[in-house]
N, C-alpha and C positions, 0 to 999 in steps of 0.2 A: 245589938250584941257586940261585945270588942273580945277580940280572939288578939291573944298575942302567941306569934312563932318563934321557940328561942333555938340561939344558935344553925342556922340554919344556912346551907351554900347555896349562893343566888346561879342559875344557870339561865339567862338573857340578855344574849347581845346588843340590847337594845338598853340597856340599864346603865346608871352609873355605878351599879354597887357591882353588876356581873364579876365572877368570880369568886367575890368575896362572904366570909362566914354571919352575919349580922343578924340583929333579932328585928321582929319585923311587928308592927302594932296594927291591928286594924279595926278599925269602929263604922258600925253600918253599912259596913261594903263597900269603905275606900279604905285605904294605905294610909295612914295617918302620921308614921313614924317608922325610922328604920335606921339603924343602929347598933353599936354594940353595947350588950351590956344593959338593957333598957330595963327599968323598973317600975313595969306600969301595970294595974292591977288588973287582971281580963277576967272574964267569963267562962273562958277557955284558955287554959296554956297548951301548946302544943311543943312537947320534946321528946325528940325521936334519936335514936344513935345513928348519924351522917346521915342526917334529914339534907335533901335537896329541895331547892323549890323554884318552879319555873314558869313562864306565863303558861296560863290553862291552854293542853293539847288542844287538838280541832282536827277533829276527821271527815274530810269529804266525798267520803263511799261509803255509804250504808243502808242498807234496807230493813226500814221495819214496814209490816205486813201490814198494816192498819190505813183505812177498810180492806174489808175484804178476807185476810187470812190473818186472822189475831191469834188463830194457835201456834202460828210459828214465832210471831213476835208483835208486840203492841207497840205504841209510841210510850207508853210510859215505862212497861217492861225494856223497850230497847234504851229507854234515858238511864235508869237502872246501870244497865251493863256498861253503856259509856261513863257512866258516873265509876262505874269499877274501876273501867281500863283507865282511869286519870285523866277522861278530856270532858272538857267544859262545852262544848259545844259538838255538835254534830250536822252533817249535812246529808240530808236523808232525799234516796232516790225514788221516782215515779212509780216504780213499777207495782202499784198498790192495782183493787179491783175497787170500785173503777180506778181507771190511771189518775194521778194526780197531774189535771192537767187543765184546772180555771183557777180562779182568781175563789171562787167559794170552797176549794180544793186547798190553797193555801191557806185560809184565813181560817179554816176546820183545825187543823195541825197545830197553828201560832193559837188558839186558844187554848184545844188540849193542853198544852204544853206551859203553856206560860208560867205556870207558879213553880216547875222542876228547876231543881239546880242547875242543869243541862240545856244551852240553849240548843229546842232544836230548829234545825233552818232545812226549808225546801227548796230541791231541786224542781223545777216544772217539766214537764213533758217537753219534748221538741215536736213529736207530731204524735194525732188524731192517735188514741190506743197502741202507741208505740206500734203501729203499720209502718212508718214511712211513707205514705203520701200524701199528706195535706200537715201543713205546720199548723200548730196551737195558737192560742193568742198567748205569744209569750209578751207581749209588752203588755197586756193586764196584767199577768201571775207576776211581773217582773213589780210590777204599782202595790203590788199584796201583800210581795216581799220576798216572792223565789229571788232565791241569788243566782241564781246560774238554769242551764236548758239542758236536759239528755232522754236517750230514751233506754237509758243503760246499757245493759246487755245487748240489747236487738241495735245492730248496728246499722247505719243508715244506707239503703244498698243505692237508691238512687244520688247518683250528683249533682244533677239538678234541685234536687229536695236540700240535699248539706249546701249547697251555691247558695241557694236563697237562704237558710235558714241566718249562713254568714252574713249575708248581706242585711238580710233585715235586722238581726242582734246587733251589730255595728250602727245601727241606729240611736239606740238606747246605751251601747256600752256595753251589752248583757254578754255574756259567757256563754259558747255553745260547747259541750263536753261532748267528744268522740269516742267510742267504743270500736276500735278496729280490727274486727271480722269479718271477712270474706265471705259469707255463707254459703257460696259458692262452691269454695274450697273447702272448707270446715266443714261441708254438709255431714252429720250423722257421726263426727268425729269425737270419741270421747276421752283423750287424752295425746299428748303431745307426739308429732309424728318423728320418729329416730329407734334408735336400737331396742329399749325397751318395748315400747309397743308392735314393732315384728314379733318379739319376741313372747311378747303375751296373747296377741295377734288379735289386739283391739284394733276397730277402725281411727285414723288419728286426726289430730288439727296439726296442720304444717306453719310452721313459721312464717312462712308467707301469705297465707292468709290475713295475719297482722300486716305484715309489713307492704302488700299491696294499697290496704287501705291508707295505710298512715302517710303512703307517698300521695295517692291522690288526695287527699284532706290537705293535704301542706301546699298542694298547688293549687287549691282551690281558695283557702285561705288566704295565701299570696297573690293571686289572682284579684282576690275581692279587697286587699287590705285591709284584713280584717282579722280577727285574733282567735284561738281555737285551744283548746284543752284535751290532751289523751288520756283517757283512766285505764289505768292497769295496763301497760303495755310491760310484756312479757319476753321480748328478745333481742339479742344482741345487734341487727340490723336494726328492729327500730329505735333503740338506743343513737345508733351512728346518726343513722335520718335525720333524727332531732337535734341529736346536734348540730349538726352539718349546717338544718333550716335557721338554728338560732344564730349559727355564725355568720349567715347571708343576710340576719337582720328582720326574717320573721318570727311574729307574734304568737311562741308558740308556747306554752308551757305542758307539765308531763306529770307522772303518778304512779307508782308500783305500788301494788299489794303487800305487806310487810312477808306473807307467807313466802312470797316468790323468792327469796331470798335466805329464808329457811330450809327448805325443801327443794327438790327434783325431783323427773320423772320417775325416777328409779325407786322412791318412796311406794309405788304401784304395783310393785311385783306381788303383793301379797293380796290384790284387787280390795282392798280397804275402800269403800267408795267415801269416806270420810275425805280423802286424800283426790276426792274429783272436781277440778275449780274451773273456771271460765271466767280468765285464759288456762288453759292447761297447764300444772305444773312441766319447765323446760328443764335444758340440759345444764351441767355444772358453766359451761362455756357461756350461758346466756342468765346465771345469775352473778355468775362476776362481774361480767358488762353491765348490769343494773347497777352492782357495787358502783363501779368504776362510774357510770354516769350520776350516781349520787354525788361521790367524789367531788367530780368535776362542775358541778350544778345544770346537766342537761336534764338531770331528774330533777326536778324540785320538793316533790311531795311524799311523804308515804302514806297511806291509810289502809282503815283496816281492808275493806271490802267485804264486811261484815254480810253473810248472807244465812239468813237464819231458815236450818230445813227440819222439820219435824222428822221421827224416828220410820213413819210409812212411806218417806221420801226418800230415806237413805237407804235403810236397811231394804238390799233389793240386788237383785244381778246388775252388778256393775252396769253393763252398757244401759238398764232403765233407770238407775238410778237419778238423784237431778244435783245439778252442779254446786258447788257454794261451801263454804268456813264459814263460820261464827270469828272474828275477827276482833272485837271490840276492847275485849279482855286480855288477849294479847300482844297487839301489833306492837304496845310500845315496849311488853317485856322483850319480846323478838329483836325491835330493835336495837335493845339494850344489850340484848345479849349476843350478836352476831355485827350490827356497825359501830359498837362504841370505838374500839381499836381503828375503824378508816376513818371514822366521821365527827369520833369523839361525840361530846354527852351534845356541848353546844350548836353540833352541826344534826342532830337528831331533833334538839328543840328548834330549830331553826324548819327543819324541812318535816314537822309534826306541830308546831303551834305559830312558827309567823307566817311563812308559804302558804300556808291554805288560806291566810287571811288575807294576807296580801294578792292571790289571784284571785281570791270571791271579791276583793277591796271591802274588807270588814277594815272596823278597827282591832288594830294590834296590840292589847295588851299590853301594858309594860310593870315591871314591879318595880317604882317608884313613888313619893310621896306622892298624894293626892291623885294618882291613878286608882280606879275602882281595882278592886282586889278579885281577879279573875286567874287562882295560880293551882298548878299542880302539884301536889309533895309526892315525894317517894325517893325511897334508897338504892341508887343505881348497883350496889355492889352485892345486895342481899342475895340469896340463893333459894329458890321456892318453886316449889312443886305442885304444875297444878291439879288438882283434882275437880271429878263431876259436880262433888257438893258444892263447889265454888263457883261455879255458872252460876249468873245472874240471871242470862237467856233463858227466851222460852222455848228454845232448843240450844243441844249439846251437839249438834255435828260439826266436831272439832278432831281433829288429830292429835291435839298437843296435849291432851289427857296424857298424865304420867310423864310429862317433860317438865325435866329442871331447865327454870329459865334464871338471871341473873340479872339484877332490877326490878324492883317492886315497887308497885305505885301503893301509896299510901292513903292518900284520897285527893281532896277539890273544897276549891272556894272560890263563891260562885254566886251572883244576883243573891248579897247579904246572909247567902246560907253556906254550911260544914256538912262536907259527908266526909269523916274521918274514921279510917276502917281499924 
């Protein structure tokens, strides 16, 4: 198939054309030709009014349900929805039933999947049913093709268990990802501890519950020489922390939720449990300092944190209710529409399609000749509204129903295939 893109603004820092408007040719799933002006016969034309196009997004927090709970979301349903939200790839967590967590666990998923436009990639377990006490064989799942080790959510309470996990991943290179909850503190907490929840007089999760963990992981890490990843850290300490560790020279890289940066606590006054996530959404003071460590590159990443819950999950009194966004569909309009102004378009594709690749160590895309053709389109300036019919997901527990957002992904191209919406 040869798809030619006309007129189109290249957004990749990594290109020689970046910045610039050019038409772009591609035959079989590589890059064939890129220029202005080009006259080449396609299959497909693609022209859009202030079409952008950038190496294909990559999100690495997602949960789809498959085994186990496929009515909240399948592997192919949730390719579906990243296929929506503009990213080419996804990185999909453990916490399936059974856990995903051998090497027959990975190579399940990489079948599944293989012919979707969507590459999807597993995370492995880090330990035995996301308990915490016995590590996995992550150097098999590692040989299968998990990129990376967590146990998501369930954060790991022993340090002896994160000690060794570090040390033996640093064997292989492999990535160990932190989830930093205190369970301790957090116990039975269901939304972030400060004025709001006195005042709703829900029990809450303190900030320091994050931020105790993230300090021992960073010394544990340091300790072992050895490299560590934080998903969805949610407050302005561990913001600082992180930086601090990367400016002393350790190996640390970091990740926010795109919601986190959309919303506060204070969105909870109306007990919406749509609006209930894990981390809790925080105060205006702690999604600046996320800004601000985007900024600055202590964050590296955004993703969605796509957590898909069916309507008997949500719909419920608040405190039973169970945590989670559907994410997929919108982290990159979110982004678009809240950091283009700190971070500009280039520093969103930068910390949404080359960062994840570069800490999973994929290869990075580039849209250039003879590079396979792995790109996202969409119009950063559009103005669109989403609605339920427009979920992909095989749930809707989302907030942003009925939000105008500004940036609209168009579609993907992707292992020789178009999903052009």
């Amino acid at each position: 198939m040869k798809i030619l893109i006309k007129a189109a603004k290249v957004i990749d820092p990594n290109s020689s054309f970046n910045g610039k408007i050019v038409d772009v040719c591609i035959e079989e799933g590589i890059i064939k030709n890129i220029g202005k002006n080009l006259s080449e016969t396609a299959d497909k034309i693609i022209e859009e009014k202030n079409l952008h196009i950038s190496p294909g997004l990559m999100d690495m927090h997602a949960e789809f349900c498959e085994p186990g709970l496929e009515y909240k979301e399948d592997l192919i349903s949730g390719a579906n929805a990243a296929a929506k939200g503009g990213f080419t790839s996804v990185a999909i967590m453990p916490n399936t039933t059974p856990t995903r967590s051998s090497k027959t666990d990975i190579e399940f998923v990489k079948s599944k999947t293989q012919n979707h436009i969507v590459d999807v990639l597993s995370i492995g377990a880090l330990s035995h049913n996301l308990e915490g006490k016995e590590l996995c064989e992550m150097f098999d799942m590692k040989q299968a093709g998990a990129i990376a080790f967590s146990d998501n959510k369930k954060a790991i309470k022993s340090s002896g268990l994160m000690s060794r996990a570090l040390l033996y991943a640093k064997n292989f290179d492999g990535l160990v990802i932190s989830f930093a909850n205190d369970e301790s503190l957090s116990h039975e907490g269901q939304m972030h501890e400060g004025e709001v929840s006195t005042s709703l007089g829900l029990e809450s999760i303190p900030t320091l519950s994050e931020e105790l963990q993230i300090s021992r992981d960073l010394f544990l890490t340091s300790y072992n020489e050895s490299k560590i990843h934080f998903s969805t850290i949610s407050t302005a300490n561990s913001v600082t922390m992180i930086r601090e560790a990367k400016n002393e020279g350790i190996n640390v890289t970091s990740e926010i939720a795109a919601h986190q940066i959309a919303l506060t606590d204070k969105a909870l006054t109306g007990f919406d449990s749509n609006y209930k996530t894990l981390p809790p959404l925080r105060e205006d003071i702690d999604s600046e300092a996320l800004i601000e460590g985007l900024i600055d590159g202590t964050i590296d990443i955004i993703v969605s944190d796509h957590t898909p819950q069916d309507i008997e999950c949500k719909q419920k009194e608040f405190g039973l209710a169970e945590f989670g966004i559907i994410g997929l569909q919108t982290a990159f309009p979110i982004a678009c529409t809240h950091l283009e102004k700190h971070i500009g378009l280039e520093g969103i594709i930068q910390k949404m399609a080359i960062n994840p690749r570069t800490v999973l160590q994929l290869d990075v895309p580039v849209i250039d000749k003879e590079f396979s053709a792995n790109i996202t389109l969409f119009n950063p300036t559009k103005k669109w509204t989403l609605t339920k019919e427009m979920i992909v997901s095989k749930s809707a527990n989302t907030p942003f129903i009925g939000t105008e957002f500004t940036g609209k992904v168009l579609g993907i191209i992707n292992n020789g295939a178009i999903d052009f919406h």
